[in-house]
C-alpha positions as CSV (number, residue, x, y, z in Angstrom):
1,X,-66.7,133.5,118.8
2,X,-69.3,136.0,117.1
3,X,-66.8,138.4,116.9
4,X,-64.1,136.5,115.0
5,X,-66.7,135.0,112.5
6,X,-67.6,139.0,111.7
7,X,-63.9,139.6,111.5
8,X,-63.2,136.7,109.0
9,X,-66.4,137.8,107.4
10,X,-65.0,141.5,106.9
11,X,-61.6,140.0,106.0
12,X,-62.6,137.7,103.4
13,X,-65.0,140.7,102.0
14,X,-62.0,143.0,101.6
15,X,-59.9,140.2,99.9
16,X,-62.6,139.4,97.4
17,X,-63.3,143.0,96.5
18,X,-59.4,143.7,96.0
19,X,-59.8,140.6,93.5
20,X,-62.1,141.6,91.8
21,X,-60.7,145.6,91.4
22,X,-57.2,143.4,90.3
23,X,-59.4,141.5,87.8
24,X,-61.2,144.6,86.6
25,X,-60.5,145.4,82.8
26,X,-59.1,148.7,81.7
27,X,-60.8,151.3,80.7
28,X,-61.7,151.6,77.1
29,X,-60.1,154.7,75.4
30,X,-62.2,157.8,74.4
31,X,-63.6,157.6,70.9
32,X,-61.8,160.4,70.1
33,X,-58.5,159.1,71.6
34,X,-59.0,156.1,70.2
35,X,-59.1,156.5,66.4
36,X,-56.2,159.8,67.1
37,X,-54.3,156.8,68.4
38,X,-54.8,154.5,65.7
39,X,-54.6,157.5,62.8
40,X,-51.1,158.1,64.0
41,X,-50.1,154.4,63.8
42,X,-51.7,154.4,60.6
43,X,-49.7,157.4,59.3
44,X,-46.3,155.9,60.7
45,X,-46.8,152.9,59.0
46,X,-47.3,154.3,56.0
47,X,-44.9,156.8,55.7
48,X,-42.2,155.4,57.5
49,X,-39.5,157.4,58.5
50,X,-40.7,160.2,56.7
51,X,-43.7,160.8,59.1
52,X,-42.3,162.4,62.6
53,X,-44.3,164.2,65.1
54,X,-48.2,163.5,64.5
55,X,-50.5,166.3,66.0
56,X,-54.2,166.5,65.5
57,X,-55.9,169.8,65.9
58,X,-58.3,169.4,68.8
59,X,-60.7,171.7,67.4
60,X,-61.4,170.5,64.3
61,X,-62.1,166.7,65.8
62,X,-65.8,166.1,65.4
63,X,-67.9,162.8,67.0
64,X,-70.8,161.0,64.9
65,X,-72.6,158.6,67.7
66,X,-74.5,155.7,65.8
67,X,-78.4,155.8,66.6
68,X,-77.7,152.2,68.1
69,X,-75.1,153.7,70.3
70,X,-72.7,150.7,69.5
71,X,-70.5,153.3,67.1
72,X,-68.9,156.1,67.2
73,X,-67.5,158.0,63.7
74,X,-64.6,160.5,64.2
75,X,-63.5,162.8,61.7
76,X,-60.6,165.9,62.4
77,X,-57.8,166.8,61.3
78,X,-54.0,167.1,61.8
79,X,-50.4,167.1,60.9
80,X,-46.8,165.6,60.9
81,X,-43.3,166.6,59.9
82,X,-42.4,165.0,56.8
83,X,-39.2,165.8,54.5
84,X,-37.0,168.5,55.7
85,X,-39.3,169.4,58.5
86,X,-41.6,170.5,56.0
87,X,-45.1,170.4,58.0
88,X,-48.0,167.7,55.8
89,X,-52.0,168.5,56.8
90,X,-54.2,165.6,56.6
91,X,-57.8,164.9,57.3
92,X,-58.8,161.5,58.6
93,X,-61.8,159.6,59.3
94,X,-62.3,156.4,62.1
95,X,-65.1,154.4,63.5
96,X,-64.8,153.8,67.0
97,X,-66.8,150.6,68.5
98,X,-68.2,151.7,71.9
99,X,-68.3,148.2,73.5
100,X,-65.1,146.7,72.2
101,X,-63.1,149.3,71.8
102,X,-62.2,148.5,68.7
103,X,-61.7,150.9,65.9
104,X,-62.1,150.2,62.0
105,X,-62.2,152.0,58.9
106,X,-59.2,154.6,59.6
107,X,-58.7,156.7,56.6
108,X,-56.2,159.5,56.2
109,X,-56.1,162.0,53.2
110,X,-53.5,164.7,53.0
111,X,-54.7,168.1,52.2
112,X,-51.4,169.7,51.1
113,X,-50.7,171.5,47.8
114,X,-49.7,169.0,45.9
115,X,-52.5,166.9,45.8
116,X,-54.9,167.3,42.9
117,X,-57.2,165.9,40.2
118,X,-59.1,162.6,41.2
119,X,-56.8,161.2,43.3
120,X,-57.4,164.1,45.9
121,X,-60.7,162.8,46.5
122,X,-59.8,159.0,46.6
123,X,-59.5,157.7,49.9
124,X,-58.3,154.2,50.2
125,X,-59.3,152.0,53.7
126,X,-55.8,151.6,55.0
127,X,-57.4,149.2,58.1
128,X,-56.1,146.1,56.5
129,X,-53.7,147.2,54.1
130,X,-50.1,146.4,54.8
131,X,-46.5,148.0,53.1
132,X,-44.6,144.9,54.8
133,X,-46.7,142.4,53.3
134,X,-46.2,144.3,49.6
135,X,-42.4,144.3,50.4
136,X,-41.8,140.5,51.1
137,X,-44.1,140.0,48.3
138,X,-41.4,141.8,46.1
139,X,-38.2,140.6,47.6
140,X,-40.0,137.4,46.7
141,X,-40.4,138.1,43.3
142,X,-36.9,139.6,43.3
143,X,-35.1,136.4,44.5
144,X,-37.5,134.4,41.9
145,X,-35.9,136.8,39.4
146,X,-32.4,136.9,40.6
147,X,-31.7,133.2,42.5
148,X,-28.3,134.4,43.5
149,X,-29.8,137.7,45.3
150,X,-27.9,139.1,48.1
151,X,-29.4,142.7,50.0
152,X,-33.1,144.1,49.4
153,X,-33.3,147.4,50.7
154,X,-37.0,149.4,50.6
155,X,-37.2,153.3,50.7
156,X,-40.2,153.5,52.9
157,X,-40.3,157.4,52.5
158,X,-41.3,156.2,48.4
159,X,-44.4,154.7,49.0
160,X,-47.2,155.9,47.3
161,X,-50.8,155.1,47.4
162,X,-52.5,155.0,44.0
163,X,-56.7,154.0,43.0
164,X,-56.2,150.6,40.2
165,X,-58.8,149.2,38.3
166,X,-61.6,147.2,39.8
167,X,-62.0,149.1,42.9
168,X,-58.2,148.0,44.4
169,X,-55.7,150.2,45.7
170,X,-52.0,150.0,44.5
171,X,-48.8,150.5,46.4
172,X,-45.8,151.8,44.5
173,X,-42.4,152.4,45.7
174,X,-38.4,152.4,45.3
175,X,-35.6,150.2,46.5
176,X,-32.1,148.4,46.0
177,X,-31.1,144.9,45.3
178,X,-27.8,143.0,45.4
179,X,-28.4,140.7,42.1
180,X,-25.7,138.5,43.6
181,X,-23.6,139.0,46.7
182,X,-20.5,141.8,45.8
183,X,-22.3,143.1,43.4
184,X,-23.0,147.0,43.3
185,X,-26.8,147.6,44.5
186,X,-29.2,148.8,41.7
187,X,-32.2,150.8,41.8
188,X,-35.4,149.1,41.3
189,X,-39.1,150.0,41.3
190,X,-42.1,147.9,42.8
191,X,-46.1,147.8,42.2
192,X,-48.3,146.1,44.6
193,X,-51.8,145.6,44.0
194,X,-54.3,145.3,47.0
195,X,-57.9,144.1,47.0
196,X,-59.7,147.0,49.0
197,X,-61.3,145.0,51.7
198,X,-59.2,142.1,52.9
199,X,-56.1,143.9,52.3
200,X,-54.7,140.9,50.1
201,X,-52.0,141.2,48.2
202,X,-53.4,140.1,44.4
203,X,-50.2,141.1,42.0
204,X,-46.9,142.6,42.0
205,X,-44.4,143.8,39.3
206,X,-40.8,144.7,39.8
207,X,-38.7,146.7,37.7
208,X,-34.6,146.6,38.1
């Protein structure tokens, strides 16, 4: 009899660690990883289709530990193919929560050429700020304009991120629109402005 009661003991001890390995969360993602992983999403969804093949440079990556050892800042650099394979350095910056996992505050500046003045040194908080939500806003205001509308079309490799009065960040870019189904498309231009923390979209003006 003893020896059964240890052998469902040992059974039942097995089957309630293999629970609780099944149960076990996954493990949270390096700091490092992390914010990479999230800069790249970042990038994509800001460039579109224009942004292929996001490398960082492991060398240059660099970790900032909070002294309350809740947060972790990461700064490096990389680099992605945009038009005509041409190759587009950026910098970017993340904080990386060490209990949630979480990351906030991604920021990505490119460092190429053509970047000068003040606008090289602005760096907008791209955590909460949405292209998607800046185009429905404008096909919005486009059908408003046009009633009998018939295809919107956004160039996603158009956008461009400018600084706007009272600290907000503004969204420009290029489309088409169908004023009326069978018509010819027409160029148009868009302007979205952003407030800088919540990411809402305050204003937008269309041009066609």
């Amino acid at each position: 009899m003893n020896a059964l009661l240890h052998r469902a003991g040992v059974a039942l001890l097995l089957s309630c660690a293999a629970a609780a390995a099944t149960a076990a969360p996954p493990p949270i993602k390096s700091a490092g990883d992390a914010c990479e992983s999230a800069v790249a999403e970042t990038v994509r969804r800001m460039r579109g289709r224009d942004a292929q093949e996001v490398q960082f440079i492991g060398a240059k990556r660099a970790l900032s530990p909070a002294p309350d050892g809740d947060e972790t800042g990461v700064k490096g650099e990389g680099r992605y193919r945009g038009v005509a394979g041409r190759p587009v350095p950026f910098s970017y910056s993340c904080a990386f929560n060490t209990k949630t996992g979480a990351t906030n505050g991604v920021v990505f500046k490119e460092t190429g050429a053509a970047l000068a003045g003040a606008e090289a040194l602005w760096q907008p908080d791209l955590a909460n700020l949405s292209p998607e939500a800046c185009e429905a806003a404008t096909a919005a205001a486009l059908k408003d304009k046009h009633p009998r509308v018939g295809r919107i079309v956004f160039d996603s490799g158009s956008r461009a991120l400018r600084p706007a009065p009272n600290a907000r960040t503004r969204l420009e870019g290029q489309g088409a629109v169908e004023r009326a189904p069978g018509m010819n498309a027409i160029p148009f231009s868009y302007r979205c402005e952003f407030e800088a923390r919540s990411g809402k979209v305050l204003s937008v003006q269309t041009t066609d």
